[in-house]
N, C-alpha and C positions, 0 to 999 in steps of 0.2 A: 535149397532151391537152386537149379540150375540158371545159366545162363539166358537159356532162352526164356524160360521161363519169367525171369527179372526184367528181362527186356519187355517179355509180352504185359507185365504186370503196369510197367512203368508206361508202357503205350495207352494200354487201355485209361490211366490216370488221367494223361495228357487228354484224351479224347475226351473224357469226361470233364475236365476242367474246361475244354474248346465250347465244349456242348453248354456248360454251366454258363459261359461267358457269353454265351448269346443267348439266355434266355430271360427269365427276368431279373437275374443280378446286372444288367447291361448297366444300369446305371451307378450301383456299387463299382464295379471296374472303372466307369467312365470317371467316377469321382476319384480312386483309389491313384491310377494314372495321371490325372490331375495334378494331385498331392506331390507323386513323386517327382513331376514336371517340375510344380512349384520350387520344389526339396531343392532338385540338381539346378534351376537358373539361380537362388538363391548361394548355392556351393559356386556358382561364377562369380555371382556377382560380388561375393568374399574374398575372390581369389584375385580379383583385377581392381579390387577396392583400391584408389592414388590416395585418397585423401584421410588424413588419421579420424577426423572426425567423423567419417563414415564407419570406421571400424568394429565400433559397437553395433550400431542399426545392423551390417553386415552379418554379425556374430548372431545376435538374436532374429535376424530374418533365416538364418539356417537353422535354427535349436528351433525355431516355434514351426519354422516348414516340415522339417525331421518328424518332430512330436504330434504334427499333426499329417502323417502319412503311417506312425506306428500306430495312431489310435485308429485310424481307419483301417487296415491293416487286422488288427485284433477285435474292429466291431463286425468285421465280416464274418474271422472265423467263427469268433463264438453263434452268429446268427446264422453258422452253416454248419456246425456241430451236431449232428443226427446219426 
């Protein structure tokens, strides 16, 4: 497959994904995006943790935010597998 061709394939993807995401998965995205929100303030809030006794909370506020942005993440695909 040619260049242009890969480009076009890979656009047409995008457009469908744009398409997907405003239709009634609106709210899978909204929730997925969420998650990831959750993920990254919790990777801050690890990062600028002073106190040792926050360290743990820190640790498992990132592992359970993570885990639950991969589970959401792989309930979409599988429920968009067609």
């Amino acid at each position: 497959m040619n260049d242009i061709h890969k480009k076009a394939s890979i656009k047409s993807i995008l457009e469908n994904f744009k398409l997907k995401r405003k239709s009634v998965h609106d709210e899978d995205f909204i929730n997925i995006e969420n998650a990831k929100k959750e993920w990254e303030d919790a990777k801050n809030i690890f990062e600028n943790v002073s106190q040792p006794d926050l360290v743990d909370y820190a640790i498992y506020k990132v592992e359970a935010a993570e885990q639950k942005y991969i589970y959401l993440l792989k309930q979409y695909r599988n429920n968009n597998l067609t």
